[in-house]
C-alpha positions as a Markdown table, in Angstrom:
| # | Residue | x | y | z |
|---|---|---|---|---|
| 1 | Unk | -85.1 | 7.2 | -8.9 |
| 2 | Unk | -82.8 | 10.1 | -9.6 |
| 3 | Unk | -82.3 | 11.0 | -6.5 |
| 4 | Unk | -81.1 | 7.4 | -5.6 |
| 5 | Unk | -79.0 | 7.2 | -8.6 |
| 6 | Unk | -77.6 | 10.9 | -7.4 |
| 7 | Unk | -76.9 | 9.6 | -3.6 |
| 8 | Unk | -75.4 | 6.4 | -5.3 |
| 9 | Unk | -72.7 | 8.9 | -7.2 |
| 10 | Unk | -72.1 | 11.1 | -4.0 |
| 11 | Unk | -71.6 | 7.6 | -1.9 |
| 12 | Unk | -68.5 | 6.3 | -4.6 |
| 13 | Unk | -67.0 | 10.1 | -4.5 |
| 14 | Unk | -66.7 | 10.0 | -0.5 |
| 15 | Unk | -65.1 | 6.8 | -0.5 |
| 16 | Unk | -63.2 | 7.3 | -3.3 |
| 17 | Unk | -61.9 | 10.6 | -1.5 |
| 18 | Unk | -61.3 | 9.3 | 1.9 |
| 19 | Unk | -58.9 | 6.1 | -0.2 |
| 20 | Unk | -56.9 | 9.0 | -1.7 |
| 21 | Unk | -56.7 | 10.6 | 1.6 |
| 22 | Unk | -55.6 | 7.5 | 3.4 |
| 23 | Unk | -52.8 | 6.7 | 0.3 |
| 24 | Unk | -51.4 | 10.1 | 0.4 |
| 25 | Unk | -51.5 | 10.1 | 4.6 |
| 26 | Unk | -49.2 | 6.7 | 4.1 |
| 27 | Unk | -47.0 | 8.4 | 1.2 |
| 28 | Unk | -46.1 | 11.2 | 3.4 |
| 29 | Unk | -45.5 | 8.7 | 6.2 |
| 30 | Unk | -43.3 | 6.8 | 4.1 |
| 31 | Unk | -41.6 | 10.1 | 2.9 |
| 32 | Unk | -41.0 | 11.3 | 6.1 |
| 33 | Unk | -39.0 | 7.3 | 6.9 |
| 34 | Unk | -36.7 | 7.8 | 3.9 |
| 35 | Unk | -35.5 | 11.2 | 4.5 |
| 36 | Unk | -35.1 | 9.9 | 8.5 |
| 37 | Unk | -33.4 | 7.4 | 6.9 |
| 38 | Unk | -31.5 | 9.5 | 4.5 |
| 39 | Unk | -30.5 | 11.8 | 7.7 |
| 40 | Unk | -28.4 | 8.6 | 9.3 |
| 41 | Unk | -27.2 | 7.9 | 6.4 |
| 42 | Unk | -25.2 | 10.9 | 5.9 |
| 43 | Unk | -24.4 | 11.4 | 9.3 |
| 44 | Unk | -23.0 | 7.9 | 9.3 |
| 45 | Unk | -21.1 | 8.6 | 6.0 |
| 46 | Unk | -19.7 | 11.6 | 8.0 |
| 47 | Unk | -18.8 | 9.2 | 10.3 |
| 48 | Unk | -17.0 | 6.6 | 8.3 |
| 49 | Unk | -15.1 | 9.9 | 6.4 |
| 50 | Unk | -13.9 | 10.8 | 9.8 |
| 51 | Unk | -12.2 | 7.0 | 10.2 |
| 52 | Unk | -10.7 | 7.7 | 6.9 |
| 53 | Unk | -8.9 | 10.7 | 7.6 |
| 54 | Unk | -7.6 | 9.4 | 10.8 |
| 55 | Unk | -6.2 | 6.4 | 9.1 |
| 56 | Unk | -3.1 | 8.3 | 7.7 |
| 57 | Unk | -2.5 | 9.3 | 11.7 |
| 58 | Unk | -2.1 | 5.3 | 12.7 |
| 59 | Unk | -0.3 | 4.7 | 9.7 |
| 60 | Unk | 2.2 | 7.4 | 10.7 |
| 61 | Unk | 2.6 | 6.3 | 14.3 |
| 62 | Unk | 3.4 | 2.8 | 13.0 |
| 63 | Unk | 6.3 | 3.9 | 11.2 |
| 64 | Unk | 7.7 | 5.7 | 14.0 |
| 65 | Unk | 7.3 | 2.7 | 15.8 |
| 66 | Unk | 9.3 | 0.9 | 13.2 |
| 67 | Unk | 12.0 | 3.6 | 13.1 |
| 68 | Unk | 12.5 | 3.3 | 16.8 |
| 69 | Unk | 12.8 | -0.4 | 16.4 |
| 70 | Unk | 15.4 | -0.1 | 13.6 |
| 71 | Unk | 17.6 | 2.2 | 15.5 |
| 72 | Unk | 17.4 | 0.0 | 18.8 |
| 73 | Unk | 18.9 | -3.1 | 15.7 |
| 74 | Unk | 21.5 | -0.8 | 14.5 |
| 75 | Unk | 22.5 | 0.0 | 18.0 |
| 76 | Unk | 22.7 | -3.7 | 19.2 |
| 77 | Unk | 24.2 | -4.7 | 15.7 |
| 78 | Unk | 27.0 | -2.2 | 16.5 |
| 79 | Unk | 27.4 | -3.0 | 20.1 |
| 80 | Unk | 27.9 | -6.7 | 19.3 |
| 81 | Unk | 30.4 | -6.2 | 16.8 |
| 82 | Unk | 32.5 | -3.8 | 19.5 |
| 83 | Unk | 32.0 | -6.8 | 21.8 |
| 84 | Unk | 33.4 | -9.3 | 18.9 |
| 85 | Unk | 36.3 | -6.9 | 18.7 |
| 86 | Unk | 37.4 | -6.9 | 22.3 |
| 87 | Unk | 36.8 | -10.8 | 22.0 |
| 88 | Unk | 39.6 | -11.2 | 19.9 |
| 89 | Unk | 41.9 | -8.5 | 21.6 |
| 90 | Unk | 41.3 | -10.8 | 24.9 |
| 91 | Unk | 41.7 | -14.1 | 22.4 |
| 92 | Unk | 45.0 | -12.7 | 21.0 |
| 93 | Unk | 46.1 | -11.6 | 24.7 |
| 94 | Unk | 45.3 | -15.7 | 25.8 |
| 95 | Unk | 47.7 | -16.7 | 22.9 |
| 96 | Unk | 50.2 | -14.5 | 23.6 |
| 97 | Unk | 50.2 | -15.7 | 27.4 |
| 98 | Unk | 50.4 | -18.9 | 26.6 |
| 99 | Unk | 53.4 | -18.4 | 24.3 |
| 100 | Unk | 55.3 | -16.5 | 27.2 |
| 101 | Unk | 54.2 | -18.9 | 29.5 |
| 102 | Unk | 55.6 | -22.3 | 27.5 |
| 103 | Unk | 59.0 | -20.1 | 27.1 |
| 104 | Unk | 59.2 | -19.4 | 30.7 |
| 105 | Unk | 58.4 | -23.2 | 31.1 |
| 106 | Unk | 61.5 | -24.0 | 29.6 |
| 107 | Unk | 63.9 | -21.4 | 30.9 |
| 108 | Unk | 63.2 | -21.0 | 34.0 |
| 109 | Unk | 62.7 | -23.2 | 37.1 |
| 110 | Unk | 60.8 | -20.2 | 39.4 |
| 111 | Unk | 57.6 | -21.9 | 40.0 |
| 112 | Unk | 56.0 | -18.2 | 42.0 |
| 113 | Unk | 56.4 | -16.5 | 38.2 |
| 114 | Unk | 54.4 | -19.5 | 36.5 |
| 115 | Unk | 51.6 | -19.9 | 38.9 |
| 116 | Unk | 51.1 | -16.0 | 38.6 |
| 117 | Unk | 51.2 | -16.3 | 34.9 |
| 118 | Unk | 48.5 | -19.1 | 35.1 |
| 119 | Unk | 46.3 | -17.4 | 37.4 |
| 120 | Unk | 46.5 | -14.3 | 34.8 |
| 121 | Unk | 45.2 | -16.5 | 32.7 |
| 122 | Unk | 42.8 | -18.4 | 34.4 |
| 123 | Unk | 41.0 | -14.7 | 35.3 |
| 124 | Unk | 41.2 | -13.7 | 31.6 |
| 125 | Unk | 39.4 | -17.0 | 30.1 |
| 126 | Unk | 36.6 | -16.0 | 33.3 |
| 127 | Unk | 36.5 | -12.8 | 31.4 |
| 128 | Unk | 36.2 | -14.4 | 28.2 |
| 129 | Unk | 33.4 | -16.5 | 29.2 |
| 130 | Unk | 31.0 | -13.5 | 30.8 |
| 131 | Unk | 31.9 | -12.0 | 27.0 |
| 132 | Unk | 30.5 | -14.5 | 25.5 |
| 133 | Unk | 27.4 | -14.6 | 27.5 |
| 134 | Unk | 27.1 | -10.9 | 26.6 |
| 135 | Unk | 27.3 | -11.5 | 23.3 |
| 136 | Unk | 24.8 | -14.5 | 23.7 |
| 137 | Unk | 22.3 | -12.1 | 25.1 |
| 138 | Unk | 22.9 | -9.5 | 22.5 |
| 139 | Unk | 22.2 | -12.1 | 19.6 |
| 140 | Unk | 19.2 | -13.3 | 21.3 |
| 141 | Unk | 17.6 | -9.7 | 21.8 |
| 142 | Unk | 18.7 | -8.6 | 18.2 |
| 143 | Unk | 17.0 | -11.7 | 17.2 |
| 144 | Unk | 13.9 | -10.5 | 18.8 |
| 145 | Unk | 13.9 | -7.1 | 17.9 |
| 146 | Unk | 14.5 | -8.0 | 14.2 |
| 147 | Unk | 11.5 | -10.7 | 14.5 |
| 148 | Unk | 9.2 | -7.4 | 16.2 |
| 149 | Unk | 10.3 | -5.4 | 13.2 |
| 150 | Unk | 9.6 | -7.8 | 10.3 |
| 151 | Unk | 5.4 | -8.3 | 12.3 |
| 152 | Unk | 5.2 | -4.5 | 12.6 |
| 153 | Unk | 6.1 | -3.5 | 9.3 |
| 154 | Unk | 3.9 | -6.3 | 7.6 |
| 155 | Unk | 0.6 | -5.0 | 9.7 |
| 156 | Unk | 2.0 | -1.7 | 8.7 |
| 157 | Unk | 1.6 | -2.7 | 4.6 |
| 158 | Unk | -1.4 | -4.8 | 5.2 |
| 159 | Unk | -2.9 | -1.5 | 6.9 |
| 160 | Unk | -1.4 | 1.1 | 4.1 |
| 161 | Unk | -3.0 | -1.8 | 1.3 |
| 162 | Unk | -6.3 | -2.1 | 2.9 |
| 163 | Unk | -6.3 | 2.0 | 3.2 |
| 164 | Unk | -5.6 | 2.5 | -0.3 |
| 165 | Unk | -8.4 | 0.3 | -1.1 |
| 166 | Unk | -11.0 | 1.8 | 0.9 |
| 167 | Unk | -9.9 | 5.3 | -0.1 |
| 168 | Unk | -10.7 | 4.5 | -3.6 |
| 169 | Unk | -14.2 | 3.5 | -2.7 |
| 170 | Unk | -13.6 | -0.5 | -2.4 |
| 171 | Unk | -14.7 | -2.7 | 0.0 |
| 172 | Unk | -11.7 | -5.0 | 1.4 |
| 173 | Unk | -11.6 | -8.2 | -0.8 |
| 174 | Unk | -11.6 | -10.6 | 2.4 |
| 175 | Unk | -15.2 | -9.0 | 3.0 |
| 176 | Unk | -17.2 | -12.4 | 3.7 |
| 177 | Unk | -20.7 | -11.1 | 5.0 |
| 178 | Unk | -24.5 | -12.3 | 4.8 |
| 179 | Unk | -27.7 | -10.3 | 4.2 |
| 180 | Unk | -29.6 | -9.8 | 7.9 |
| 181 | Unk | -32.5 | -8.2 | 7.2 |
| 182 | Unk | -34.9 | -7.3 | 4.0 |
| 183 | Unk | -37.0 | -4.4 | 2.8 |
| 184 | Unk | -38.1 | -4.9 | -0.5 |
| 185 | Unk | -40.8 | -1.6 | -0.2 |
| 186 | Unk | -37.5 | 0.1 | -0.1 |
| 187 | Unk | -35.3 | -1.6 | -1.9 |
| 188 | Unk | -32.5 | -1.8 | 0.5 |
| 189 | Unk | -30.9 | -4.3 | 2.8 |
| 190 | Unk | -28.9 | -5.0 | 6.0 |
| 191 | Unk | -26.0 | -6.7 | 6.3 |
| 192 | Unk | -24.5 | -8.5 | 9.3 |
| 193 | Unk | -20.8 | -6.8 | 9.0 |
| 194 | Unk | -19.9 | -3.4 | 9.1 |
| 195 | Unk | -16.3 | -1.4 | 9.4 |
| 196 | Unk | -14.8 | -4.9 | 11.5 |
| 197 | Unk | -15.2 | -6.8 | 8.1 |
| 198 | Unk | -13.9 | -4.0 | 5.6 |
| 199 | Unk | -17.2 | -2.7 | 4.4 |
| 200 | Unk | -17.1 | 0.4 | 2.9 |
| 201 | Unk | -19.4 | 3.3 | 2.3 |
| 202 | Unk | -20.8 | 4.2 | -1.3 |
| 203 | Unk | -18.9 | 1.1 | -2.6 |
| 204 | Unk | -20.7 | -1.9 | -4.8 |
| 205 | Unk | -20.9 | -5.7 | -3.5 |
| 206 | Unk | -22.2 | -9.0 | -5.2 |
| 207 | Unk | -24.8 | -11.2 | -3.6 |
| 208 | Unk | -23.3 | -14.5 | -4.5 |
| 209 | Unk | -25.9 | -18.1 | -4.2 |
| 210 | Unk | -24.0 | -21.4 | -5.1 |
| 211 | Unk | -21.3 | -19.9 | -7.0 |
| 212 | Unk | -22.8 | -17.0 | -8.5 |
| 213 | Unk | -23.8 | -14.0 | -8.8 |
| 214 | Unk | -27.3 | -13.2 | -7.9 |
| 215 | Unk | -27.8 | -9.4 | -7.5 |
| 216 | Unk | -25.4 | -6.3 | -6.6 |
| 217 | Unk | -25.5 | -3.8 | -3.9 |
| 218 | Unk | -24.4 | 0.0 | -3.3 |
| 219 | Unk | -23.5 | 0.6 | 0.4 |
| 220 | Unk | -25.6 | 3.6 | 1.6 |
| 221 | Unk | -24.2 | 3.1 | 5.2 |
| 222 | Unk | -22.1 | 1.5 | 7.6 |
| 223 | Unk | -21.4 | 1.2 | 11.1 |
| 224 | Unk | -18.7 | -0.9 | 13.5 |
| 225 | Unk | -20.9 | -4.7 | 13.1 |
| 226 | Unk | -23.4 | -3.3 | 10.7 |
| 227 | Unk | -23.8 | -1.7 | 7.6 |
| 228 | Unk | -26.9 | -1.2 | 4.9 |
| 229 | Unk | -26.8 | -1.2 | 1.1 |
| 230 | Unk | -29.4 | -0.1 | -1.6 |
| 231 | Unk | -30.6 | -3.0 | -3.9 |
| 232 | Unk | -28.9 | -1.8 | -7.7 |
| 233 | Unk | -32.1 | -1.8 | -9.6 |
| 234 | Unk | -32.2 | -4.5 | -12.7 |
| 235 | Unk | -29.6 | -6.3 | -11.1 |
| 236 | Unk | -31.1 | -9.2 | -9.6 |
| 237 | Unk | -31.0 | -12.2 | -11.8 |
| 238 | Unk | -34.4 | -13.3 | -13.4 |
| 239 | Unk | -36.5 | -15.2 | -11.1 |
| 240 | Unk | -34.4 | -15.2 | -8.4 |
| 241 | Unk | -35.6 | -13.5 | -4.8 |
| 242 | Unk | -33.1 | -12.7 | -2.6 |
| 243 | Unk | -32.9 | -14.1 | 1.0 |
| 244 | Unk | -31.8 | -13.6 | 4.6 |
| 245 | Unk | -29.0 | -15.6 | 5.1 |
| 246 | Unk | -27.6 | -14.9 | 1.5 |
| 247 | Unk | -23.8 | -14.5 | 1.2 |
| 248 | Unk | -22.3 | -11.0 | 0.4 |
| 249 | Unk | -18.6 | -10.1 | -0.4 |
| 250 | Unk | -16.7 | -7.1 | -2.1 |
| 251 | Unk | -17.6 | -6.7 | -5.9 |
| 252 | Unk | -14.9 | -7.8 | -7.8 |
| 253 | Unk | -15.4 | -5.1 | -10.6 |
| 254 | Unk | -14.3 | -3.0 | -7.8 |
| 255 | Unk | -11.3 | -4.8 | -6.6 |
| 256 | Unk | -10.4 | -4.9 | -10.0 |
| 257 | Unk | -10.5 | -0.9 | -10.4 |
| 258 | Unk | -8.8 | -0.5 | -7.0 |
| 259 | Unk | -6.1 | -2.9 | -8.5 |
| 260 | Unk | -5.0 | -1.0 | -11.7 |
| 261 | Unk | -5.6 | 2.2 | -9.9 |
């Protein structure tokens, strides 16, 4: 009977062994998945830090862009004005014509002397006529230019605003995303946007259902059309279990600090 009893005992401890073997087999398993997954995170943190830095760079070439533009206005603003001026000079010229041709009208009856007169002036208002098509074309290409300038410099302060926001650790307020994929063993999630939609590394979102406010998220990672956050523990509402599907935009805590900053 003791011997029973005895084999009994030595049964249980082998199978209790071989379960602790088996759970700390998966736990290295699942060790060896986070730090994987910890690897790509950091290398795509290096990644977004690189965008970053180069951001300065577009913002620069930009400007020079909108230099160039305003120094091609200035130089048809001043070149219309010279063509205004010699406008007038021909204008003045026409009057004065017409003045010594009425006298000689009067005074004289040599008929060659007027018809030379008149075909003075009939070449002169030809003259004045191509100026004012010059001048038309002028006004029409400052027009443009100035309409280039005004687009340019507001993607050029919609760039520098949505900069300064992700350089102080904010996602872009139009962020509009949803949640793609799950993994509650991990507490983390995908997300269906990445850099394209303003997502930005290490910063916090709200889950919003119906209106509200549902759960937050810390950004761990982010690519082009993709990005993955970490589920902020104790921040899911009480029963409430978060979904595929469920909308996602920049936490407004955040947007609030990027604000007064």
């Amino acid at each position: 009977m003791l011997g029973i009893f005895t084999a009994i005992i030595l049964m249980v401890a082998i199978f209790v062994g071989i379960k602790n073997n088996d759970r700390l087999e998966q736990e290295i398993a699942t060790r060896k998945t986070e730090e994987a997954s910890l690897a790509v995170s950091q290398k795509r943190l290096a990644d977004t830090e690189v965008v970053l830095k180069a951001l300065p760079i577009e913002i620069v070439g930009i400007n020079e862009q909108f230099a160039v533009k305003t120094e091609e206005e200035t130089s048809l603003k001043e070149s219309t004005e010279e063509l205004k001026e010699e406008i007038g000079s021909k204008t003045r010229q026409i009057a004065t014509n017409k003045v010594k041709l009425d006298d000689i009208s009067e005074k004289t009856a040599a008929i060659g002397d007027i018809q030379q007169l008149a075909s003075k002036m009939k070449a002169m208002r030809i003259e004045l006529e191509e100026l004012d098509q010059s001048i038309n074309g002028n006004e029409a290409e400052l027009a443009n230019l100035t309409q280039e300038n005004t687009v340019t410099q507001a993607e050029a302060d919609l760039r520098k605003e949505e900069l300064d926001i992700q350089s102080k650790g904010s996602s872009l307020p139009s962020l509009n995303t949803r949640i793609r994929n799950i993994y509650p063993t991990w507490g983390f999630v995908t997300l269906s946007d990445g850099n394209n939609a303003g997502v930005t590394a290490a910063s916090t979102l709200d889950v919003v259902r119906d209106g509200n406010v549902i759960a937050k998220l810390l950004v761990t990672a982010v690519e082009t059309r993709s990005s993955s956050a970490s589920i902020i523990p104790d921040s899911i509402v009480e029963d409430v279990t978060l979904m595929v599907g469920d909308r996602v935009v920049a936490s407004s805590k955040d947007n609030m600090k990027a604000a007064s900053n």
